[in-house]
N, C-alpha and C positions, 0 to 999 in steps of 0.2 A: 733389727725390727722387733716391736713389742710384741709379745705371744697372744693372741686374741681368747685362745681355749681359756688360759691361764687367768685371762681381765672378766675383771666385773662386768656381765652385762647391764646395760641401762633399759630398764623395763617401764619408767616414768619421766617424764619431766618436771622440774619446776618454772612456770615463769613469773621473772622478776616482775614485772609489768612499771609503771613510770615510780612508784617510790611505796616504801615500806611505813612511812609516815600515817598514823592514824586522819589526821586531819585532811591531808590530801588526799586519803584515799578517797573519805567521803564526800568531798570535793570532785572528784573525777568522778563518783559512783553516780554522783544527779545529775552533772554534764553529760556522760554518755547514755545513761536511760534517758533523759530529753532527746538530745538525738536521734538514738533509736526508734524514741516514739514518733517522732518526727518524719523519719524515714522511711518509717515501715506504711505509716497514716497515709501519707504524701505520693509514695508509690503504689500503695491498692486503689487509693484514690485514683488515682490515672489510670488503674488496668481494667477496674471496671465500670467509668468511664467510656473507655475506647470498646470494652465489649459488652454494652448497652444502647450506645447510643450510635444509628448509623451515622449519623452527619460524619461521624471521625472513623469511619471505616474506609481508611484510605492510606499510601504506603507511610506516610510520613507517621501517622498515630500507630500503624501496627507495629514502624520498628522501636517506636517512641514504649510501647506496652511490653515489648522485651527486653530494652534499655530499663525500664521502670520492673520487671521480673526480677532479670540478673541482680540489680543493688537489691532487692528486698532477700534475693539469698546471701546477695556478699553481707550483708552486713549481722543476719542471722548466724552464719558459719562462726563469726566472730563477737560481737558484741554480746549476746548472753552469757558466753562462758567468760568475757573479762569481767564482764559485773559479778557474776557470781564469784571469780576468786578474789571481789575486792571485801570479802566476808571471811575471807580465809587466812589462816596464818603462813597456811604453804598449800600455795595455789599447784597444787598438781593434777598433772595431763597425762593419760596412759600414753606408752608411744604408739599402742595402730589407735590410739584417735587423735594422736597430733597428728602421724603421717597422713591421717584423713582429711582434717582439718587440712593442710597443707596441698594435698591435691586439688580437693574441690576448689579452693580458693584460687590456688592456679587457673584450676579449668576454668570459674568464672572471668576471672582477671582476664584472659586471653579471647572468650567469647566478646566480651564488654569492648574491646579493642580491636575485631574484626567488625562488630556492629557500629560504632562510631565512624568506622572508612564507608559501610557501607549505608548510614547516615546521611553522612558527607556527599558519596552518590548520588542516591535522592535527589540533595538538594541542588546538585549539579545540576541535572537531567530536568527538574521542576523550572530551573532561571535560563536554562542555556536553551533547552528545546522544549516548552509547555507546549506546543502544537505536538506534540509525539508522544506528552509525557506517557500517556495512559494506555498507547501499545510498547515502549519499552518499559514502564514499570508496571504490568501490567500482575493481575491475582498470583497466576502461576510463575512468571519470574521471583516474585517479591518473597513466596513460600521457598522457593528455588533457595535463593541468595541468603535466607534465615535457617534451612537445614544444614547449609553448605556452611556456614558460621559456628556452628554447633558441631555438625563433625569435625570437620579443621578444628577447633577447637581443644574435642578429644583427644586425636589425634597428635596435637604440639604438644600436650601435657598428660594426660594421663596415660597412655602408653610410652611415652618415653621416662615418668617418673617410677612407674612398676616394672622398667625394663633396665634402667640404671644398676650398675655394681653396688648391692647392700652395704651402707658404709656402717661401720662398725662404733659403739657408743660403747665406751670401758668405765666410765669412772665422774665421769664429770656430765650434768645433767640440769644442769640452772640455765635457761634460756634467756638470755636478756632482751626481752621481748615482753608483749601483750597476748601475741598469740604465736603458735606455730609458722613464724615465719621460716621458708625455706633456707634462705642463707642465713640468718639466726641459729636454727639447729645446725646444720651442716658445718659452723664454725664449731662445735664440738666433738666433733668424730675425729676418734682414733686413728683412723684411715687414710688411706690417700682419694681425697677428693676432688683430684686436678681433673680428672675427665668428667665427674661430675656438675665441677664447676665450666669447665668447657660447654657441655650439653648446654648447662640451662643458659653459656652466654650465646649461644648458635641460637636458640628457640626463642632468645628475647627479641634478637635481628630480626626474626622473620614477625613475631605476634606483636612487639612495641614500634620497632623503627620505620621498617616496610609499612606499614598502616598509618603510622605518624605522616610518613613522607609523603603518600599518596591523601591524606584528606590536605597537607598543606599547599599542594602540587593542584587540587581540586578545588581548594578554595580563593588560588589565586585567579583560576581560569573562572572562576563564580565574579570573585571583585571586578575582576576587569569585563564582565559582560552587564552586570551590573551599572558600571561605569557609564557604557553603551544607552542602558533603558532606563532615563530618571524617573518615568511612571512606576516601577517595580525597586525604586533605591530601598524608598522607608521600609515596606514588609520585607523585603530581601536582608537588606541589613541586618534588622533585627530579632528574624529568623537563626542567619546565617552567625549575628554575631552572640547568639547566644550558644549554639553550637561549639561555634573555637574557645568560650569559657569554660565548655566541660573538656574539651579534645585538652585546652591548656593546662587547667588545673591537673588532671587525672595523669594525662602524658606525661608532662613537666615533674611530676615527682615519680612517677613509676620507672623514667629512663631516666633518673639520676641515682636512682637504687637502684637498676640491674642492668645497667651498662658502664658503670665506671668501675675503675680498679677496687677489687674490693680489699678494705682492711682484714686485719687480725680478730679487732674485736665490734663488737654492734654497740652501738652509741647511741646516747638521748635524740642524738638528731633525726638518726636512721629512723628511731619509731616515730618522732612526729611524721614524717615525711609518709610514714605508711598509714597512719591515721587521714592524714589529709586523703589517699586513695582507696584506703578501706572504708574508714565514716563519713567524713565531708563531702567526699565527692557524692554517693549515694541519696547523701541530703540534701545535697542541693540542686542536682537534675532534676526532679518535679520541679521546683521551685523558679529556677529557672527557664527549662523548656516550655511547661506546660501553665503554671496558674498565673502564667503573665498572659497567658495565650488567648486569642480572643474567642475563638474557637472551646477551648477547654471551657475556657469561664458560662459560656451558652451551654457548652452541651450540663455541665454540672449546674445551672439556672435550671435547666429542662427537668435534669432527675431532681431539685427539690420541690419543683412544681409538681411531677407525678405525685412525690410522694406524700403531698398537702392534697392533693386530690381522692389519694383510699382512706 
């Protein structure tokens, strides 16, 4: 076994991020600042929207305004710092603010995937029993089920990543990543990270698949009630089907990065795949859920009519 006292410790990282090419970088620099602006615009737009205007103080907008929260942090943890090292010759990252970068990102990652099941709920409870809705999703459950998302949350990720055996970084410190991705660094440690990697494949069962399988398990019991009431097909539908575009997008590449065998080394594919659940998705939830919405479009009619009136 290699002597750890005796090894270089790693105090920084580098990450590669997609190519060292002057011309793509600049290329990538205007596509992801677009984005960003896009995301960040798109998402306050929806939150204070929903807490302005009562017409949308109701459960579907309040979990829609912490869906629209969560992406405006996911995508801050991460996108400022890749544009700024696309200015740099060697984009270095201290490690406690990679491993910071790397929890928070978890924590949100896992919040965003308890709020999509409980989403999904909602929209159960709204098509399956609308004569109930408003005593089973009633003020105080719906704060209930949003705290409970946030600590569970915590709980799967950040206490089990600050309670994990510290793996050891001797000598090699180039991340092949965009940002502190968790298995990204973790494929450089000296260490033995088999229980490591154990941990985060247990926490992915319970925060990605478990919550995958009950909104799919939830949206089939929606379809087929659906099916029943052709009065409620069109709004249901199109509620419902814009929903499984974000549950698909977001899922579909999060559980094909941290539920298959993982390789030795991290590959061009791995980062698109994380772009798609770190930037894409975040931009295109407003986009989708909301400024198709008929609802959203009145209430944002309303605030520019206020505001043509001072």
């Amino acid at each position: 076994m290699e002597d750890w006292d005796n090894a270089t410790t790693v105090t920084e990282f580098m990450l590669v991020g997609f190519s060292r090419q002057s011309y793509v970088r600049a290329a990538l620099f205007v596509l992801f600042l677009v984005m960003y602006a896009v995301t960040v615009a798109g998402n306050s737009l929806i939150v204070v929207l929903i807490a302005v205007d009562s017409h949308l103080h109701i459960p579907m907008y309040f979990f829609l305004s912490n869906l629209s929260f969560i992406d405006m942090c996911f995508v801050t943890i991460t996108v400022p710092q890749m544009l700024v090292h696309y200015f740099k010759e060697k984009p270095i990252i201290s490690r406690g603010n990679c491993f910071a970068q790397m929890s928070i990102t978890l924590f949100l990652g896992t919040a965003e995937c308890f709020l999509l099941a409980v989403m999904a709920y909602d929209r159960f409870v709204a098509i399956c029993s609308p004569l109930h809705y408003s005593l089973i999703m009633s003020q105080k459950v719906c704060l209930i089920l949003v705290v409970s998302l946030w600590v569970s949350s915590f709980l799967l990720t950040i206490v089990p990543f600050f309670s994990m055996p510290v793996a050891h970084f001797c000598g090699h410190n180039v991340v092949n990543h965009f940002s502190c991705e968790l298995q990204a660094v973790l494929k450089l440690a000296c260490s033995d990270t088999h229980n490591s990697g154990l941990s985060m494949l247990i926490t992915s069962v319970f925060t990605l698949l478990f919550p995958f399988a009950f909104i799919l398990v939830t949206y089939g019991r929606i379809g087929l009630a659906v099916l029943r009431i052709r009065s409620a097909r069109g709004k249901a539908l199109s509620t419902c089907g814009s929903h499984l575009t974000v549950v698909g997008i977001f899922y579909g590449t999060a559980l094909a990065e941290y539920l298959r065998p993982q390789a030795k080394t991290f590959t061009d594919k791995d980062k698109i795949m994380a772009v798609v659940y770190l930037v894409i998705t975040p931009m295109l939830n407003p986009l989708i859920y909301s400024l198709k919405n008929r609802d959203v479009k009145a209430a944002l009619r309303r605030l520019i009519g206020r505001k043509r009136e001072m």
